[in-house]
C-alpha positions as CSV (number, residue, x, y, z in Angstrom):
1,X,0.0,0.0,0.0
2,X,1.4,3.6,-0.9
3,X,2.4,6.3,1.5
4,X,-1.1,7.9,1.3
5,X,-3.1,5.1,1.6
6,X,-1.2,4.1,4.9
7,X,-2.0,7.7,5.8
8,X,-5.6,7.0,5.3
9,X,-6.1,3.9,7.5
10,X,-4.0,5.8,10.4
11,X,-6.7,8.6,10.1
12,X,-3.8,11.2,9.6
13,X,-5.8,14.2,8.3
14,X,-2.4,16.4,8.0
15,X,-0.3,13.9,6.8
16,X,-2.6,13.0,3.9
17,X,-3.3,16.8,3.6
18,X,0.7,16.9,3.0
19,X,0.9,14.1,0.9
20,X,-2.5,15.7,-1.1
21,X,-0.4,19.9,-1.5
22,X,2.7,18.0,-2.8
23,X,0.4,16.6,-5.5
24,X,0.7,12.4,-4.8
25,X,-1.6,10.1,-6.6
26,X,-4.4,9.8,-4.7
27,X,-3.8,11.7,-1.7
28,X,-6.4,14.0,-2.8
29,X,-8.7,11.9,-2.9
30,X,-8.0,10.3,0.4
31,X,-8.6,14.0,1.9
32,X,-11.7,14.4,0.0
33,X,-13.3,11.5,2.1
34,X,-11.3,12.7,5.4
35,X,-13.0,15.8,5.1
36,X,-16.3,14.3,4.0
37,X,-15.9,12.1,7.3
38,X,-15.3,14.5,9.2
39,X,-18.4,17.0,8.3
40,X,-15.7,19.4,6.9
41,X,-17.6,21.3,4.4
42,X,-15.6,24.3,4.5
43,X,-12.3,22.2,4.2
44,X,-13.6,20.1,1.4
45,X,-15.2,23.9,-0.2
46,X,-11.4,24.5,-0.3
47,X,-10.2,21.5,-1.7
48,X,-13.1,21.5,-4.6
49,X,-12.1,24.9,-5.4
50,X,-8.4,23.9,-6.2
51,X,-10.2,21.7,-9.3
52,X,-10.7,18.8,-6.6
53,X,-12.5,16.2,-8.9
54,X,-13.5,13.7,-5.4
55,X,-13.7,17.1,-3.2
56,X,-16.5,18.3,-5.4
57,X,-18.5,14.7,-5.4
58,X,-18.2,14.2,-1.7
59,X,-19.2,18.2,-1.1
60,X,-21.8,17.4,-3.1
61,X,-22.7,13.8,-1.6
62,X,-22.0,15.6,2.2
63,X,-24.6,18.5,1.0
64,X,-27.1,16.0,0.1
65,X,-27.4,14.2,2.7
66,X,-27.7,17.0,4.9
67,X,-30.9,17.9,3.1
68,X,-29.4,19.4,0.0
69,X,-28.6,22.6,1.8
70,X,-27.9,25.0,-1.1
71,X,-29.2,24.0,-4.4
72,X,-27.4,27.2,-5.4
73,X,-24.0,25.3,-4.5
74,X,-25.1,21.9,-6.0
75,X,-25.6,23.7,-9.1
76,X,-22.2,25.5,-8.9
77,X,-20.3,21.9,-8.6
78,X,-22.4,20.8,-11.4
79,X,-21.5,23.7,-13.4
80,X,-17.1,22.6,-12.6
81,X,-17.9,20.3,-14.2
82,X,-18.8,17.3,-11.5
83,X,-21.0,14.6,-12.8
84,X,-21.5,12.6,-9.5
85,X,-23.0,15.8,-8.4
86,X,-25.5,16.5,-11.6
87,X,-26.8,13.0,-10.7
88,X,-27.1,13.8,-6.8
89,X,-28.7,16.9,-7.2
90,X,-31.0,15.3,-10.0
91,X,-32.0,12.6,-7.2
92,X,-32.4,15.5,-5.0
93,X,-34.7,17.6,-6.7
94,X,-36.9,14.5,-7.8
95,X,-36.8,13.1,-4.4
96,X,-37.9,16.6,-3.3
97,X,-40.7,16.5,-5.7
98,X,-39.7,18.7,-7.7
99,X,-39.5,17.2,-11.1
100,X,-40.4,19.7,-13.2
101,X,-37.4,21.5,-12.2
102,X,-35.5,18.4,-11.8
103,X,-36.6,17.7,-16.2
104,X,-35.3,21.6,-16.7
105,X,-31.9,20.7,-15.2
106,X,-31.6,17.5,-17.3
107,X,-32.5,19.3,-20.5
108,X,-30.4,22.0,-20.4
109,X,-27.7,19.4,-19.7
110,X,-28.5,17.4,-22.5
111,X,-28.1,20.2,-24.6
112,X,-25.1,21.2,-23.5
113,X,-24.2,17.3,-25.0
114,X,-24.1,15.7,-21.6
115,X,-25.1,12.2,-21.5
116,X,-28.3,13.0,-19.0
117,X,-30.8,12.0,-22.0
118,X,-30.9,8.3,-20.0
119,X,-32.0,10.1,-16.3
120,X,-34.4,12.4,-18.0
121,X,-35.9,9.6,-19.6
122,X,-35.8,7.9,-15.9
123,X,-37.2,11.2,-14.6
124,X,-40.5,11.5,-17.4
125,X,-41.2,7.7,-16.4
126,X,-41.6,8.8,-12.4
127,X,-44.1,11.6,-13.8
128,X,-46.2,9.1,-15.4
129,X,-45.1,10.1,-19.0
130,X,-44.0,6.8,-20.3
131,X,-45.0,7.4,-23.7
132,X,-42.1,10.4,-24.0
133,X,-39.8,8.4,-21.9
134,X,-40.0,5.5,-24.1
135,X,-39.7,8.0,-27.3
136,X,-36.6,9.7,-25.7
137,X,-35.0,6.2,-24.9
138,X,-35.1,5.6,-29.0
139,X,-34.3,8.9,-30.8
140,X,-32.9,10.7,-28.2
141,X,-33.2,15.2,-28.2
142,X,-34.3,16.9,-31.0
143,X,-30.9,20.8,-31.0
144,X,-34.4,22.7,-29.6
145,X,-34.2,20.3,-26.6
146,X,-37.9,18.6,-27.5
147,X,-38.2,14.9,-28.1
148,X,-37.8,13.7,-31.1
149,X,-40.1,11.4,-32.9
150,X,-37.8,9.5,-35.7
């Protein structure tokens, strides 16, 4: 097992943190979960905002499960660039109820060429609308974002 990984098992948040500024493999992402362990939103904030790939997931994982605190900040992550976080804050906003907002986000992704067709199809089933979801499974987004029908 690798220095960091050792780290990790001892529960040595500074020495992973070390490990994670002088940029070794997977350090970072033995910090991300530290943090996430730990409650730290602020430290893993930090580490998200220095293009942390696993911060931004488990801020995102550690903001859901606290009730989604911020949709505001889900959104930012999502907008990084953090998939694990578009689908969390899609299961979110559905769980929430609030699919019509929840089919909005996945559009707009989808047009932006994000591979979110699949949830939103997932997402139209859960509101009843089979018929569209089954369309959308087959051929997929017309550019204009509507379901196309061949």
């Amino acid at each position: 097992m690798e220095l960091a990984g050792l780290l990790y098992v001892e529960d040595d948040l500074d020495g992973v943190r070390a490990l994670a500024d002088a940029g070794v493999e997977y350090a970072a992402t033995y910090l991300a979960e530290m943090l996430a362990d730990r409650g730290d939103l602020a430290g893993l904030r930090i580490l998200a905002g220095a293009d942390g790939h696993a911060a931004a997931w488990q801020l995102g994982r550690l903001l859901a499960e606290r009730g989604g605190g911020d949709l505001d900040e889900l959104r930012a992550l999502v907008d990084v660039g953090d998939e694990h976080t578009a689908r969390i804050l899609t299961d979110l906003l559905a769980d929430r109820g609030d699919l019509k907002i929840a089919e909005q986000f996945l559009r707009a992704r989808a047009d932006l060429g994000y591979g979110d067709a699949q949830r939103l199809a997932e997402l139209l089933s859960k509101q009843g609308r089979n018929e569209e979801a089954a369309r959308l499974r087959r051929f997929g987004l017309n550019p204009d974002g509507s379901i196309a029908v061949t």
